[in-house]
C-alpha positions in Angstrom: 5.7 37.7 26.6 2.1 38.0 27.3 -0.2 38.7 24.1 -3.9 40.2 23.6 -6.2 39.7 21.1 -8.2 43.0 20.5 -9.7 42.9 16.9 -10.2 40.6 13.9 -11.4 41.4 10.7 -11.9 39.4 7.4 -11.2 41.4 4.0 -11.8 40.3 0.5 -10.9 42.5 -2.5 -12.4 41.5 -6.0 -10.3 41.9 -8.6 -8.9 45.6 -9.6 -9.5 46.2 -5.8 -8.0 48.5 -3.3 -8.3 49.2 0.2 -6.2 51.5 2.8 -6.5 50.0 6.5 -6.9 51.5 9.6 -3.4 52.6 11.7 -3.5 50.3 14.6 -1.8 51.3 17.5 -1.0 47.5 18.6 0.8 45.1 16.6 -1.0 43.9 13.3 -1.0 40.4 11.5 -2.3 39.5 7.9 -2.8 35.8 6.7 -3.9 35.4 3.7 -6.0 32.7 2.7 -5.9 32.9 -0.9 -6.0 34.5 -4.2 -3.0 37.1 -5.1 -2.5 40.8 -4.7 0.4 42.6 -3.0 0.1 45.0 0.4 1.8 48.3 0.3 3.9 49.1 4.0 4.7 52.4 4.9 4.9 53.0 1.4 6.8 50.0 -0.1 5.0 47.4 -1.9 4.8 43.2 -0.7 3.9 40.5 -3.2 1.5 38.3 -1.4 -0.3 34.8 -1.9 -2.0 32.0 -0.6 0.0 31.4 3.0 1.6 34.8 3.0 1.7 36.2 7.0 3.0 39.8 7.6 3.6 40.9 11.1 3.5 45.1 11.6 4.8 46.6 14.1 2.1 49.5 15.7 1.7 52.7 13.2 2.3 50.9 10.1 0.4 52.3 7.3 -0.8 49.4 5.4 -2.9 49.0 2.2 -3.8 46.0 -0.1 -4.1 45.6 -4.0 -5.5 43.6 -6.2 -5.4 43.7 -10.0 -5.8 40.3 -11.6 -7.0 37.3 -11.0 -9.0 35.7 -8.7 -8.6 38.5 -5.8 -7.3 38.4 -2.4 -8.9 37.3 1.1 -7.6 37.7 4.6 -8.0 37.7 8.0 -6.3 40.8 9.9 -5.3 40.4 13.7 -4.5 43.3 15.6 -3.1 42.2 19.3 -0.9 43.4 21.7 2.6 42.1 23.0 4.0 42.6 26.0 6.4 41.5 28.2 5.2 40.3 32.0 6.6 43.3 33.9 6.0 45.8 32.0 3.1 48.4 30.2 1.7 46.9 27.3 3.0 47.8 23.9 1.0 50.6 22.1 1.9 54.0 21.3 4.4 54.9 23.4 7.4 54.6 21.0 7.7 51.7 20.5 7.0 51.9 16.7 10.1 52.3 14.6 11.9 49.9 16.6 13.5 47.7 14.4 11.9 46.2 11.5 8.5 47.5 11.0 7.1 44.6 9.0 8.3 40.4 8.6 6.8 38.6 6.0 6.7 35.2 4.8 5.0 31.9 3.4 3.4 29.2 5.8 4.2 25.8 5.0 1.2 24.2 3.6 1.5 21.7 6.5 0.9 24.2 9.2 -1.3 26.6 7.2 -4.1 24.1 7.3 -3.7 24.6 11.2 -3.2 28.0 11.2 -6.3 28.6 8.9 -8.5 26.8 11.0 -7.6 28.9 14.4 -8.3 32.2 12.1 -11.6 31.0 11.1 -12.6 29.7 14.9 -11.3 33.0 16.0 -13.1 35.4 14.0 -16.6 33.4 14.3 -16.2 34.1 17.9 -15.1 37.3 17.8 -18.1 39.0 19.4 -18.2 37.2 22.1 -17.9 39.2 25.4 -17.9 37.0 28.5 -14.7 37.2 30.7 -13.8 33.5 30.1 -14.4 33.2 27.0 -12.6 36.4 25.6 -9.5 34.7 27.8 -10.2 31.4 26.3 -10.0 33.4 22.7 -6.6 34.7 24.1 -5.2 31.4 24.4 -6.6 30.1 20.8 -4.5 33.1 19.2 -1.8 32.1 21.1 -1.5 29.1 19.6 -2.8 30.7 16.1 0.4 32.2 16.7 2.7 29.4 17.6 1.4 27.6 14.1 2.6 30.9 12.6 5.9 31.8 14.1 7.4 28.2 14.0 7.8 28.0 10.3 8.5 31.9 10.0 10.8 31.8 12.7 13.0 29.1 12.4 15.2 29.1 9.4 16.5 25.4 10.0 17.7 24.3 6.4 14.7 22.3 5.4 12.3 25.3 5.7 15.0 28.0 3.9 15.2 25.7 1.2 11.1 25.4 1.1 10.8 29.1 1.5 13.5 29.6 -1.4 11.4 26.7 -3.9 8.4 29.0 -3.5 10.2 32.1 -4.3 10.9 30.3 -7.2 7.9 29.5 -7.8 6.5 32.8 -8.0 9.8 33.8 -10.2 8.3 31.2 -13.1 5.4 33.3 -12.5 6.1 36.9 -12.5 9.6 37.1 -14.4 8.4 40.1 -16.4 8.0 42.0 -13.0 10.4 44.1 -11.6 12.2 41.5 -8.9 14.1 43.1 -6.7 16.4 41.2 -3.9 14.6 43.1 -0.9 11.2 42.3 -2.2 11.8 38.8 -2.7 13.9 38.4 0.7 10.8 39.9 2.4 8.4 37.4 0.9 10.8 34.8 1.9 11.0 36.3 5.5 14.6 36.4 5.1 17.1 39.4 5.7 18.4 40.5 2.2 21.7 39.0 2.4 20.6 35.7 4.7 17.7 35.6 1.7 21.0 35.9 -1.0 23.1 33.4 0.7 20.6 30.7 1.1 19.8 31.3 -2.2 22.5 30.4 -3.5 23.4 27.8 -1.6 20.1 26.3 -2.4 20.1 26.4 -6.5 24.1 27.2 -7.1 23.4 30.1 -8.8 22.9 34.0 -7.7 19.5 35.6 -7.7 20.6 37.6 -10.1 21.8 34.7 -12.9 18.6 33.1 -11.5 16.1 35.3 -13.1 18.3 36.0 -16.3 18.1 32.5 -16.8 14.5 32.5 -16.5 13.7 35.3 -18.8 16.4 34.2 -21.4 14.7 30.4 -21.5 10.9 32.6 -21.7 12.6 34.2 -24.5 14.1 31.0 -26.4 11.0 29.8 -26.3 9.3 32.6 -28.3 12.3 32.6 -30.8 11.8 29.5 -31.5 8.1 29.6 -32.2 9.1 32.5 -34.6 5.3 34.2 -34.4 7.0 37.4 -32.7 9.2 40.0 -33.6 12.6 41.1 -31.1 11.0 43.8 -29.9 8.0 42.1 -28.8 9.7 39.2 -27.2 12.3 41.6 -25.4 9.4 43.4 -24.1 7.9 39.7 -22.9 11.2 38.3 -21.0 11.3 41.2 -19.0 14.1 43.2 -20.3 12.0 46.2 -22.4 14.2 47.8 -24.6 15.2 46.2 -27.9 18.9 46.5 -28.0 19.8 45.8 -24.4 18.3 42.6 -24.5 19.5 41.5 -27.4 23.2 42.5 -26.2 22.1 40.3 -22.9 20.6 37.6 -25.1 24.0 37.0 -26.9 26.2 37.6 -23.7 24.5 34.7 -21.9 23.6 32.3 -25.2 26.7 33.0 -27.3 24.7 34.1 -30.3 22.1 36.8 -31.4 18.6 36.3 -31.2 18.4 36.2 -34.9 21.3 33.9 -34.9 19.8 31.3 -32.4 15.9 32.2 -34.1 17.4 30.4 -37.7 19.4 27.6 -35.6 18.8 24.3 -36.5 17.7 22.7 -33.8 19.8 19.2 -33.7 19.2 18.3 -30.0 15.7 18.1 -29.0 14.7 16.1 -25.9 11.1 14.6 -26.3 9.3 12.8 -23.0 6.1 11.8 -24.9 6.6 8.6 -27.3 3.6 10.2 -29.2 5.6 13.0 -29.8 8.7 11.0 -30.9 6.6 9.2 -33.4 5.7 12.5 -35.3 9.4 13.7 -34.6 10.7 10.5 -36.8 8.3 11.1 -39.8 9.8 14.5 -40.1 13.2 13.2 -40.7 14.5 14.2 -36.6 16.1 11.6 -34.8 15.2 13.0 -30.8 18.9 13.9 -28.4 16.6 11.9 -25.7 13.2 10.0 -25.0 11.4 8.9 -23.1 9.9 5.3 -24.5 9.2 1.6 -23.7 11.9 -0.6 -24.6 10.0 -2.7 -26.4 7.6 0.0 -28.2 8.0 -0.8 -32.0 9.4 2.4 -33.0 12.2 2.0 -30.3 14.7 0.4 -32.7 14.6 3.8 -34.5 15.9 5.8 -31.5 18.3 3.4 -30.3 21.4 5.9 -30.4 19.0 8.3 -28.7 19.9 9.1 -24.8 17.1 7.1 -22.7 16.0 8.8 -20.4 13.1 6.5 -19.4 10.0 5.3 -20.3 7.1 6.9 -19.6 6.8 10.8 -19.5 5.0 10.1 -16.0 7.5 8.9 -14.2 9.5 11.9 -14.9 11.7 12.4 -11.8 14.6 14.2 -10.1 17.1 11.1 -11.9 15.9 12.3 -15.4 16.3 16.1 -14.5 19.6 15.7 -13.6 20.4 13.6 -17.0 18.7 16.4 -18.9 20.7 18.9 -17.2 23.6 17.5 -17.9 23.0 16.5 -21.5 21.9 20.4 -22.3 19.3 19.7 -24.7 18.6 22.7 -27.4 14.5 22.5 -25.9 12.2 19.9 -24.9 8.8 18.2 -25.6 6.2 17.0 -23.8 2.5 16.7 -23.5 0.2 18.9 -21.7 -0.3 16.2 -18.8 2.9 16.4 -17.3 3.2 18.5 -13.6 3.2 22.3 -14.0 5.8 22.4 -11.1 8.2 19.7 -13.7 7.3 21.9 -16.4 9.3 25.0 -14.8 12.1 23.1 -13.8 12.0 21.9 -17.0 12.0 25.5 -18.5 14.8 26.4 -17.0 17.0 23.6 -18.4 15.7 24.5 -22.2 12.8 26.1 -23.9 10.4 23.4 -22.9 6.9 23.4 -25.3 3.8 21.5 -23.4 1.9 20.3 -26.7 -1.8 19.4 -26.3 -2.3 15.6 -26.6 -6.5 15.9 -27.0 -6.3 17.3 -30.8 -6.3 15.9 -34.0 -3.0 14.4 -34.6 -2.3 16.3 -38.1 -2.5 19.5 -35.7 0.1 18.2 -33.4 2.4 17.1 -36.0 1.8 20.1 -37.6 3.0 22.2 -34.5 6.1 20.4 -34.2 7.1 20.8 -37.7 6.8 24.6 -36.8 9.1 24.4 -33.7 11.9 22.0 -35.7 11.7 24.3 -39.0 10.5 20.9 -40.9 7.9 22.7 -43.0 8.8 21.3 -46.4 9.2 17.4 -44.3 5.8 18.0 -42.7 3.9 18.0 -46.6 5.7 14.8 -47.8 4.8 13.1 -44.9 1.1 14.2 -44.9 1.4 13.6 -48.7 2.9 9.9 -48.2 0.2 8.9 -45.3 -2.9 10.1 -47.8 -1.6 8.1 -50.3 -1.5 5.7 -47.9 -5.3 5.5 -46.6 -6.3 5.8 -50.0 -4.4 2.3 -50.8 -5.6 0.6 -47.8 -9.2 1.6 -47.4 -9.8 0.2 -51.6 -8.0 -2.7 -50.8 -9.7 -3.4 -47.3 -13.4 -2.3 -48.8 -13.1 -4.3 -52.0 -12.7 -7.6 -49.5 -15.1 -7.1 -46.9 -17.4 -4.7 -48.7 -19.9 -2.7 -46.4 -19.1 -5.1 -43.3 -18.8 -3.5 -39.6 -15.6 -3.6 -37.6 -14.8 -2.7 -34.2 -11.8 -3.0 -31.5 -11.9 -4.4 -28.1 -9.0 -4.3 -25.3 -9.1 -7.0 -22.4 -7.4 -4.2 -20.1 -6.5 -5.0 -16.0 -10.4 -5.9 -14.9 -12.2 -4.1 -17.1 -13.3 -4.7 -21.1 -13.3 -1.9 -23.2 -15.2 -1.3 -26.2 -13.7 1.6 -28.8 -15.4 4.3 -29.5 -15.6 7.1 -32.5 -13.8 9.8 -30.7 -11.4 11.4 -33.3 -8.8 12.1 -30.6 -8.6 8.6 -29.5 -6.0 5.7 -30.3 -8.5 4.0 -32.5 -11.0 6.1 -34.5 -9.0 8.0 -36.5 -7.6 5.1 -38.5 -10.7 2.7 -38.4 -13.3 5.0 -38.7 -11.7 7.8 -40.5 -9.0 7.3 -42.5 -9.7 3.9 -43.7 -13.5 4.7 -44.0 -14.7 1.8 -42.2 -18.1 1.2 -40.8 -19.3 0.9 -36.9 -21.2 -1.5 -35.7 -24.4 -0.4 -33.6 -23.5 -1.2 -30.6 -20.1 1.2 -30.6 -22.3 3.9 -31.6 -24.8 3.6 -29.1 -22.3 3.0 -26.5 -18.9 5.0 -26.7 -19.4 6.8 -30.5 -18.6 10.0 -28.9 -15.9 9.1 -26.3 -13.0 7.6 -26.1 -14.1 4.0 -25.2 -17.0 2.4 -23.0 -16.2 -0.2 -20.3 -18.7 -3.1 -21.2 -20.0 -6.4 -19.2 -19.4 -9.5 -20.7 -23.1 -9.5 -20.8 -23.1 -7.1 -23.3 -20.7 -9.1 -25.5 -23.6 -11.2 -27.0 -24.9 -7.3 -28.3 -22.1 -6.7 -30.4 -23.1 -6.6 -33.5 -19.5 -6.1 -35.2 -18.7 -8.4 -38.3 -15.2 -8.0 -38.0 -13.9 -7.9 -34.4 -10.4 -7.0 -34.2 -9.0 -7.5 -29.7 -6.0 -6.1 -27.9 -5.2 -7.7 -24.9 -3.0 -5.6 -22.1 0.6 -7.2 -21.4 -0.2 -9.0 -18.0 -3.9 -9.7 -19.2 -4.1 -13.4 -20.8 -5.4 -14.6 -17.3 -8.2 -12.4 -18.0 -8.3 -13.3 -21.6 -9.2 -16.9 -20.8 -11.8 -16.5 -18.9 -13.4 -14.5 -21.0 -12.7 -16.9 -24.4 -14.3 -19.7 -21.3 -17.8 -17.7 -21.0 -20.7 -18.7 -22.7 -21.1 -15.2 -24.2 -17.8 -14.9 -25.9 -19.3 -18.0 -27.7 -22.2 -15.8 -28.9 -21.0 -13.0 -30.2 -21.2 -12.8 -34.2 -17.8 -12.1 -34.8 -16.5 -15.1 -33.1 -18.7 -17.3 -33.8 -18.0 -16.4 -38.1 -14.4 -16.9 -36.8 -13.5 -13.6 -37.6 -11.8 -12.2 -34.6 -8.2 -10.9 -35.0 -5.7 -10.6 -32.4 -3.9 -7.0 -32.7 -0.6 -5.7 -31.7 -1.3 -4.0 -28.1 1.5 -1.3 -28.8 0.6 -0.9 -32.3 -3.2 -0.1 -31.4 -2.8 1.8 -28.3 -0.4 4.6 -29.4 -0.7 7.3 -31.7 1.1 9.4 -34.2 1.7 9.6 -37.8 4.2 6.1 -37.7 1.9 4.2 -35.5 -1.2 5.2 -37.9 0.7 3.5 -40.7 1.0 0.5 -38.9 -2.1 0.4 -37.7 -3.1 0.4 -41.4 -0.8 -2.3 -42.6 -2.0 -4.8 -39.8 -5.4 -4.1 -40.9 -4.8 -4.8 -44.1 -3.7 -8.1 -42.7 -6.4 -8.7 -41.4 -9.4 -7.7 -43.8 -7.8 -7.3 -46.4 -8.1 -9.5 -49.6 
């Protein structure tokens, strides 16, 4: 098969935009190098994205859309193809032929290639010299090549990357009208290859697929319980009131009423944080996530461990979750998007923002686990607390200064005033206490600052109170060895306390309270 180049183009469409594109009478190719829109063929429209390639056979009537988001860019080949004894391929029939359009999604690992021969191509498009317009020939050749051997060859490995990104864009557009043909095309799949691989590849049918999508979208907003039926049938996809609810209790075994008053006894929860709040209000978690040796874990130890830290979440834990069919699950709002929608379809999974006050976050999981009445005798009890702790502390060290620092890997960090750090909240704000000069010129609105043991000698704190990292006494020593460790106020007053490192570096209303009581050790009377 011999192939010509004959024109390249480069479209961008902003969004809300449209554009209709000229009838070739050669074979036409679109890559699309990013944004999303979808491109209407002889009257049928194609989701497209970032990597999308559609190959038209000659006469196709083509347009492209955009309405949201970022908007759409793409290069647009038209070539012909034709064999090596015989007329090229143009207008002489053969449109109609067969399929008039193959689409699919480029593997990122050969879309990087591909990208790069479009780009060389179309700056050198003008050029007209004989050897040059051949050696363009043979760059789109191989342009080609990058193209057609991922959209080609449906070896397993590729079908089952292919059917992961129509999954993807599932999570994304579930409220969309997903047809099998539509979504076979994006996959560059025949309908029923598309179905088979399918379900070979996630043991379900496409069909059960998406239900189970919309139905966990729809748990979700249940459970919040800011919506009303109508509205959240409208959301999941399914538009009219009563058919979804009729759906809702064929797949769940209950109404949505029913399963929006539930009590919700098996909650999985991958951020220890998160646990910590989930305790206060009276809920033993179904599963965590949580160091073995974190002070609260005695309090989950009939709890399914699933781990311990929410970023190690991996294919082990899914498949625990899975089978262990948690009522929904909790996490924090670092974990992978791509995690989070597997996640979603296991249970209703709610991504809560870490970096906010902690009353707001305990506050929003007292709404999802209907512990309204718990959540005000636990604020009520931890007032009560501060209250106790900051007289006691103030009426033995008076107007005194105190800060925190962490001996952590190579680096010493000095805590600052931030309200959304481990920290601050306790010292500086609920117990009232006073920072020393050098925290406020240094790391007051952040988090921490990473100081030089130079810098010790500057700080000015009365009361020093140090967390050392588990691994980190090494480091420790040499420090306690240096000259300026020697210098500093606190130390040399001998009033330097060493603090619990899980106690101090973790957060939540439980963790607060002990943060308090060893404080009180401490500086107290």
């Amino acid at each position: 098969m011999a192939l010509r180049l004959l024109q390249i183009h480069y479209h961008r469409l902003d969004t809300d935009g449209f554009i209709k594109l000229q009838i070739p009478h050669a074979y036409r190719m679109l890559l699309i190098l990013g944004g999303e829109g979808k491109c209407m063929v002889d009257g049928e429209w194609i989701p497209l994205q970032r990597g999308s390639c559609c190959l038209l056979r000659p006469g196709t009537y083509t347009a492209a859309s955009v309405s949201t988001g970022e908007g759409l860019a793409w290069y647009d080949f038209t070539f012909e193809a034709f064999p090596y004894d015989q007329k090229p391929v143009g207008s002489s029939g053969d449109a109609g032929q067969g399929d008039k359009v193959w689409c699919g999604v480029i593997p990122e690992h050969s879309l990087a290639q591909a990208v790069d021969l479009a780009k060389r191509l179309y700056m050198e498009r003008d050029n007209q010299e004989r050897v040059e317009r051949f050696r363009l020939n043979v760059v789109f050749q191989e342009l080609l090549y990058w193209v057609m051997k991922d959209l080609g060859n449906e070896a397993v490995g590729q079908a089952k990357e292919r059917i992961t990104r129509i999954i993807d864009y599932m999570e994304r557009h579930f409220q969309d009208n997903l047809t099998r043909d539509m979504l076979a095309q994006m996959a560059g799949m025949s309908p029923e290859y598309f179905s088979r691989i399918f379900r070979k590849e996630t043991g379900r049918t496409l069909g059960e697929y998406l239900t189970n999508i919309r139905i966990n979208h729809a748990k979700r907003e249940l459970i919040r319980g800011q919506a009303s039926i109508g509205w959240i049938a409208e959301y999941a996809g399914y538009g009219e009131q009563y058919y979804f609810s009729r759906k809702f209790k064929q797949e769940v075994g209950m109404s949505p009423t029913v399963y929006m008053e539930k009590q919700r006894n098996h909650v999985a929860c991958l951020f220890p944080p998160y646990v910590d709040h989930m305790l206060a209000l009276g809920v033993t978690p179904y599963a965590t996530m949580m160091d073995r040796v974190h002070p609260l874990s005695s309090q989950v130890q009939r709890s399914i461990h699933l781990g311990e830290q929410e970023a190690e979440l991996g294919e082990r834990n899914l498949s625990q979750l899975l089978q262990i069919e948690p009522d929904l699950i909790l996490c924090s709002q670092y974990i992978d998007p791509k995690l989070e929608a597997r996640l979603n379809r296991i249970a209703p999974t709610f991504t809560i923002s870490y970096k906010q006050e902690w009353r707001r976050v305990l506050g929003e999981i007292a709404a999802l686990l209907g512990k309204s009445e718990e959540l005000e005798e636990a604020l009520s009890r931890y007032e009560r607390k501060c209250h106790e702790t900051s007289t006691q502390i103030k009426s033995a060290i008076g107007e005194q200064t105190v800060a925190l620092l962490r001996i952590h890997a190579d680096q010493i960090r000095l805590y600052g005033g931030s309200r959304h750090s481990y920290t601050a909240p306790v010292l500086y704000g609920d117990l009232g206490l006073k920072a020393p000069d050098l925290v406020r010129r240094l790391a007051w609105d952040d988090y921490w600052a990473s100081v030089s043991i130079s810098h010790l000698a500057q700080l000015d704190a009365d009361q020093l109170l140090l967390v050392v990292d588990p691994g980190c006494e090494e480091q420790l020593q040499t420090l306690m060895d240096s000259r300026n460790w020697h210098d500093i106020p606190a130390v040399k007053r001998g009033n330097i306390y060493r603090a619990d490192y899980y106690t101090w570096m973790s957060s939540g209303i439980l963790m607060n309270t002990m943060k308090m009581e060893e404080a009180l050790r401490f500086l107290g009377p």
